[in-house]
N, C-alpha and C positions, 0 to 999 in steps of 0.2 A: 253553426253560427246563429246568435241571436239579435233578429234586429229589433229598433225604437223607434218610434217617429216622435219628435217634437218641433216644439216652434209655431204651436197655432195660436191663434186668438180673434180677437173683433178687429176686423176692419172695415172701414168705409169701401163702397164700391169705387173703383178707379186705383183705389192704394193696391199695395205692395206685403207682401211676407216673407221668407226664406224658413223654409220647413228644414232639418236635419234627422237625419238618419244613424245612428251610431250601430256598429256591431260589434260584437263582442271578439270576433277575429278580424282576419285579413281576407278583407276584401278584395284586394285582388286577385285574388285565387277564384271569387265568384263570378261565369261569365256572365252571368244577366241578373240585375236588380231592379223592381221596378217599385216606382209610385201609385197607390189602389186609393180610390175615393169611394165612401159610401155617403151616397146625398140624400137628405131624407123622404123615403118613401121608394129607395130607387135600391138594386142591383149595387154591389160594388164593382166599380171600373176599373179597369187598367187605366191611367191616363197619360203615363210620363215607362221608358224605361231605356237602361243604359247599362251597357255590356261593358267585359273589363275592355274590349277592343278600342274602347274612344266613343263609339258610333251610340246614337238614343233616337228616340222614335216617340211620337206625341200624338195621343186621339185627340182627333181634329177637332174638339171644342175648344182645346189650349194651344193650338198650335201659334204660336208669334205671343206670345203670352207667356210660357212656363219653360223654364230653363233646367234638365236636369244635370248635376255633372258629380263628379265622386273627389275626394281629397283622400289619396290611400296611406299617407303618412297619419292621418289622423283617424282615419278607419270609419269616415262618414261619406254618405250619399246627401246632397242636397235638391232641394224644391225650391226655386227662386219664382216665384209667382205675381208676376206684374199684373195693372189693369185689371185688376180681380171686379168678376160680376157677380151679383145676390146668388146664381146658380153653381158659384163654384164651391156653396157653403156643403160643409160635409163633416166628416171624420176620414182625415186622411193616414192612413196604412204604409208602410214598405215592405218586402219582402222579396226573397229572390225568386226568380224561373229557372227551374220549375218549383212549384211554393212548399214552404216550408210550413212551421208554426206561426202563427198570425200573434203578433206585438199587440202591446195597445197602443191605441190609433192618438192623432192629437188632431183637435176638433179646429177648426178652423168657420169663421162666423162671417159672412160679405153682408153688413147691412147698413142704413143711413139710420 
């Protein structure tokens, strides 16, 4: 299965975005998908992930902040990212666990 990330762009600190994930299959067959940031000058992170069980799990710089959850009729994983800070600007990734081929990322910009 091949994933996507899109849905990035400029936003002001404090706004809002919803990232999308498309794959090329059915993801509910996948149990874990997660959300990967690479911020510039940094490691890429895990920061958001969601199993087909229901249950997701957030590194604790997005925690009350980022919503992951999956639409399987439509065969997308999303990133709902509230209250966004200058530090959450990156190139944001999906992929499943354990990782696959790496998509291209869709950039996502926190600035005034």
């Amino acid at each position: 299965v091949q994933l996507q990330a899109s849905g990035g762009g400029l936003v002001q600190p404090g706004g809002s975005l919803r990232l999308s994930c498309a794959a090329s299959g059915d993801i509910d067959r996948i149990g874990i998908m997660g959300w990967y940031r690479q911020s510039p000058g940094k490691q890429r992170e895990l920061v958001a992930l969601s199993s087909n069980m229901g249950s997701t799990e957030y590194t604790d710089s997005v925690k009350g902040r980022f919503t992951v959850s999956r639409e399987n009729a439509r065969n997308t994983m999303y990133l709902r990212m509230n209250s966004l800070k200058p530090e959450d600007t990156g190139i944001y990734y999906c992929n499943t666990i354990p990782l696959g081929l790496w998509g291209q990322g869709t950039l996502v910009t926190v600035s005034s």
